[in-house]
C-alpha positions in Angstrom: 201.4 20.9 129.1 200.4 18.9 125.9 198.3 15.9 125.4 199.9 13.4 123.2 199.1 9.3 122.4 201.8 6.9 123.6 202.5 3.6 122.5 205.1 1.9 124.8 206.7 -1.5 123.9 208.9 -4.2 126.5 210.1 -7.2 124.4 209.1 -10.7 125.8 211.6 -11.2 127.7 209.8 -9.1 130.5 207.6 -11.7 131.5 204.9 -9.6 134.0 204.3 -5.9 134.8 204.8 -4.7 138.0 204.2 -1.3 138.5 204.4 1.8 136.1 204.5 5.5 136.1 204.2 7.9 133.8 205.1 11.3 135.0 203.8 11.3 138.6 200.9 9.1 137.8 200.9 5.6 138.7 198.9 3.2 136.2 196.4 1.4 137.8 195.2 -1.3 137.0 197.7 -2.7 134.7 195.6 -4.8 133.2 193.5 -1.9 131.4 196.4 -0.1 129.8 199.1 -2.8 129.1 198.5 -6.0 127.0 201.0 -9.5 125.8 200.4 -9.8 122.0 203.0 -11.6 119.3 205.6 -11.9 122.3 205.8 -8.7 123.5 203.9 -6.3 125.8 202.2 -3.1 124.6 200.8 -0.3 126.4 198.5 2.6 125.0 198.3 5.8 126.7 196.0 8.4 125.0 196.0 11.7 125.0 198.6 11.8 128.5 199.8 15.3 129.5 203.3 15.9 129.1 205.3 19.0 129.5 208.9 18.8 127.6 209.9 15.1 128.8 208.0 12.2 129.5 209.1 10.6 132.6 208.7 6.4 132.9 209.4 4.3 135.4 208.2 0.5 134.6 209.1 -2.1 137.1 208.8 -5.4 135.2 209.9 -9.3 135.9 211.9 -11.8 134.3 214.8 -14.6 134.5 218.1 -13.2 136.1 220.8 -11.9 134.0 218.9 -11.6 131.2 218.3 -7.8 129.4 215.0 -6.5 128.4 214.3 -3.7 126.0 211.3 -0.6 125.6 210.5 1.6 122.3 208.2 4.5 122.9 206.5 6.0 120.6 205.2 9.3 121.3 202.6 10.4 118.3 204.1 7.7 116.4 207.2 9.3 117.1 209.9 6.2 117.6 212.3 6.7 120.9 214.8 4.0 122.0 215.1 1.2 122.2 216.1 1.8 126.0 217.4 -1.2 127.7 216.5 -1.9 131.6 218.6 -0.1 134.0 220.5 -3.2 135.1 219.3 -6.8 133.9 217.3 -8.3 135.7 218.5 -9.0 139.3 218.8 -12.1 141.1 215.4 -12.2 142.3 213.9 -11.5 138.5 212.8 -7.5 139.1 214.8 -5.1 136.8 213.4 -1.5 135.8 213.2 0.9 132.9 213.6 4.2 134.0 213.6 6.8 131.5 213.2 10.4 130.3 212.3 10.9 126.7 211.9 13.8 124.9 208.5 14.9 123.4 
């Protein structure tokens, strides 16, 4: 296992965080680690342990039908972008789930 920074960015058209983990740890609060600034959310992570992949699962909210999009940056690495798994469903939830190499 290494420790590495990660930057994680969801365009604006996610409009709330529901739930994220990052490997087998769930971030709590969200409110600590994510933040909405110029129209787009971005979430530090500082020296995170990670073994070869990083695995993320992000549960966000939006308007149905419509696509959101993530960039990870792992040590100012760029990754992505990665696009939700489906767009958002007809009750607003869509998900990003991902494994990206470190």
């Amino acid at each position: 296992m290494k420790k590495v920074n990660i930057r994680i960015i969801i365009d604006g058209n996610s409009r709330d965080i529901d739930f994220c983990r990052l490997e087998k740890t769930d971030i709590k609060p969200l409110g600590n680690f994510f933040s909405f600034q110029n129209d787009q959310w971005i979430g530090l992570f500082n020296d995170f342990q990670v073994d070869t992949f990083l695995d993320i699962l992000i549960i966000v909210r939006g308007n149905p039908q419509i696509q959101s999009r993530m960039m990870v940056f792992i040590n100012d690495v760029s990754n992505g972008p990665y696009s939700l798994f489906e767009p958002f469903n007809r009750n607003g939830y869509g998900q990003f789930n991902e494994e990206v190499p470190v």
